[in-house]
C-alpha positions in Angstrom: 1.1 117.4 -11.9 1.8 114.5 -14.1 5.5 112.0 -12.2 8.2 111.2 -14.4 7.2 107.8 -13.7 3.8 108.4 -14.2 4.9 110.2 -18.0 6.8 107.0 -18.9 3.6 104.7 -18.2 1.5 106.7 -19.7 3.4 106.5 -22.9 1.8 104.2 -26.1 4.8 102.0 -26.6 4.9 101.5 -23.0 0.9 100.8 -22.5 0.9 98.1 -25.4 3.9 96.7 -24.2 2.2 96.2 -20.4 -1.2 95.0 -21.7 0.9 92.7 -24.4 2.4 91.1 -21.3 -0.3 90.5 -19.1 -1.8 88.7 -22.2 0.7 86.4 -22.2 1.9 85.7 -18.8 5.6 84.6 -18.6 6.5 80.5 -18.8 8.4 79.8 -16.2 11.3 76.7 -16.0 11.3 74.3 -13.7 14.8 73.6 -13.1 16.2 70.8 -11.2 19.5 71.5 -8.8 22.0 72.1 -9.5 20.7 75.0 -11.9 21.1 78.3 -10.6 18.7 81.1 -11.0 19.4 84.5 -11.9 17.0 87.3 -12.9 17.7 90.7 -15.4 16.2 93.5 -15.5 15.1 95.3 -18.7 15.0 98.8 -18.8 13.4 101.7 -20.3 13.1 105.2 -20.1 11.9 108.3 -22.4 15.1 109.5 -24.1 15.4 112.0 -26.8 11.9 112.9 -28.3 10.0 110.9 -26.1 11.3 107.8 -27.4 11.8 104.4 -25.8 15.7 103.8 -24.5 16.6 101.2 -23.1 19.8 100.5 -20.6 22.7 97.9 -21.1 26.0 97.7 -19.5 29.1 96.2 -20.8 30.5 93.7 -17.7 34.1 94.1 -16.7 36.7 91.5 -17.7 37.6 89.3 -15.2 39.3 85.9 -15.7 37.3 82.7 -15.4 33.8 84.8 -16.0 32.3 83.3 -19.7 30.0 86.3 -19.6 33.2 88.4 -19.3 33.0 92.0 -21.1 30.0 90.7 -22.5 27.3 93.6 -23.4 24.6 92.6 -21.1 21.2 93.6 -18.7 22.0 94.5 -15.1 21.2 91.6 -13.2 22.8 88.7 -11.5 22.6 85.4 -9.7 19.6 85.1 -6.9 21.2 85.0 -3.2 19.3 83.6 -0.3 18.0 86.9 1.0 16.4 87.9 -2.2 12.6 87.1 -1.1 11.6 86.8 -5.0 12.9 86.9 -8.5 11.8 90.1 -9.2 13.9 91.1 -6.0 17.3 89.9 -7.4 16.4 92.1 -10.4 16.2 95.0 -8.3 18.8 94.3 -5.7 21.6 93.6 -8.9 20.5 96.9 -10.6 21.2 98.7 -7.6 24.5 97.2 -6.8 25.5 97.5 -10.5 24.5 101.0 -11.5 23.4 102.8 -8.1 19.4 103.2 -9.7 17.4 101.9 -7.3 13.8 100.4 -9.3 11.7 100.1 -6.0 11.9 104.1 -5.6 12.6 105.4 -9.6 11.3 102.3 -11.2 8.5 100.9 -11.9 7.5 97.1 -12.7 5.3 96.0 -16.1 5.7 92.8 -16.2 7.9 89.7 -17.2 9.2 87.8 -20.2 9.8 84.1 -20.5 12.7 82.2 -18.5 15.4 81.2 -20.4 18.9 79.3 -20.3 21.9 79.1 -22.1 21.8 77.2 -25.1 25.4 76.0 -24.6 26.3 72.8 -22.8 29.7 74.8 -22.3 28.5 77.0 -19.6 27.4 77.2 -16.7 23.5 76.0 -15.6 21.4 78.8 -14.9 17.7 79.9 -15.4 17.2 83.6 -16.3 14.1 85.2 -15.1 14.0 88.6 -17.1 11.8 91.3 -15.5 10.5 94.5 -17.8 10.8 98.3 -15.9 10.3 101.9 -16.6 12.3 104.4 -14.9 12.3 108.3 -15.0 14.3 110.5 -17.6 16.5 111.8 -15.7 17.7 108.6 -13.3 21.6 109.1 -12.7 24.4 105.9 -12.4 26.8 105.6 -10.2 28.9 102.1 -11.7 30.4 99.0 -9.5 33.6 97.4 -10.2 31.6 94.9 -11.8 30.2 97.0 -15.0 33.3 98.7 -17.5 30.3 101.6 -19.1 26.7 101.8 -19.6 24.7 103.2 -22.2 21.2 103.7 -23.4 19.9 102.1 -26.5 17.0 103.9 -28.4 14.5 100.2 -29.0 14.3 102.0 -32.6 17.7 101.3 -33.6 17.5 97.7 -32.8 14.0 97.2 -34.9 16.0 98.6 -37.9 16.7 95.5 -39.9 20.0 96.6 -40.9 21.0 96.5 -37.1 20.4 92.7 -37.1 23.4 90.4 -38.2 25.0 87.3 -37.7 28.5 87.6 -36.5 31.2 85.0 -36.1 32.2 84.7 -32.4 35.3 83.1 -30.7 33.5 80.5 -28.1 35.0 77.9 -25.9 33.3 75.3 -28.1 35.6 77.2 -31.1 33.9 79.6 -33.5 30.4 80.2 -34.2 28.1 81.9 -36.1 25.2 84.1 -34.0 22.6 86.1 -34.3 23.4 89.7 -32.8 22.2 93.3 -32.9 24.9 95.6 -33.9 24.8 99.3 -31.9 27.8 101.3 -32.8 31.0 99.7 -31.8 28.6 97.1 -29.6 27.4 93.5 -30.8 24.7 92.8 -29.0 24.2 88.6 -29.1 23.3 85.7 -26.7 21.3 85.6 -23.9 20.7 89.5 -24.1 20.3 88.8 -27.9 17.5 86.4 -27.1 15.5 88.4 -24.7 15.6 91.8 -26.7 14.2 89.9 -29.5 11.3 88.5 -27.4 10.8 91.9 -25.8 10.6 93.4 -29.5 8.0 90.9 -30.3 5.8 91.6 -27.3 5.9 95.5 -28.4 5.3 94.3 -31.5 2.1 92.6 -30.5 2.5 89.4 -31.1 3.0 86.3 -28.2 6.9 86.4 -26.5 9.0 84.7 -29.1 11.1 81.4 -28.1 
């Protein structure tokens, strides 16, 4: 009899997506101190007709946090006990939303480091790191994550879900690129790593 897990790898988005990244291994930043490093992990399961979902969480608003109610990956800053990147990824997800990757989850592969473009925040590299999980895996939220909700990866390749919006920023107002999912704007950091995960399904190399 065929695992949940082993359904979700077995699917054809999720095969190209593995064998597009293992042909093109992540880059990887070297950062000098004081830069941080933080890993996210991207998620995706089988939702409604077999297609690809994929979880985000909005963050909770607390003063002093620039990524504060921000629509976001699980995943979080690397603490000294985390033997690997890949293990803050795992160890965040768990804290955040009770699923725990290393028993439901399983790891297929990684997409390019990346920082914040603003000199505004803080210094950080972001190692994102691409799971599947099974169907059915139930949440249980921390303080630190306000909701959670799956994405079908077919709403955000509809062009019409892709916008530029004008955000309030502690540099003063900008323009950015974001994908729009009902009352959600997706933009930023997530923004920028959904994209290069679209491109890798896509077939092409991860996009910068």
């Amino acid at each position: 009899m065929t695992s949940a897990l082993e359904k979700v790898l077995a699917h054809p988005d999720v095969r190209r997506l593995s064998h597009s990244l293992a042909d093109h291994p992540a880059a990887r930043i070297d950062a000098p101190e004081p830069v941080r490093r933080a890993s996210v992990a991207v998620i995706l399961r089988l939702g409604h007709h077999e297609a690809l979902e994929l979880l985000l969480i909005k963050r909770a608003e607390f003063a002093g946090d620039p990524w504060s109610g921000h629509v976001a990956l699980p995943g979080g800053r690397r603490e000294d006990a985390d033997i690997s990147p890949t293990a803050t990824a795992v160890r965040e997800t768990l804290e955040e939303t009770a699923i725990d990757l290393t028993r439901d989850g399983s790891l297929i592969g990684a997409l390019d480091e990346l920082q914040p473009r603003s000199a505004i925040l803080p210094p950080i590299t972001i190692a994102p790191f691409v799971f599947v999980t099974k169907s059915d895996v139930q949440m249980v939220l921390s303080d630190e994550v306000a909701d959670a909700f799956w994405v079908p990866l077919a709403s955000l390749t509809d062009p019409q879900s892709v916008r530029e919006i004008e955000m309030e920023l502690l540099s003063g107002a900008q323009r950015v690129r974001s994908f729009g999912y009902g009352t959600h704007e997706i933009w930023g950091l997530t923004e920028r790593i959904l994209s290069r995960l679209l491109h890798v399904l896509d077939g092409g190399a991860i996009a910068n």
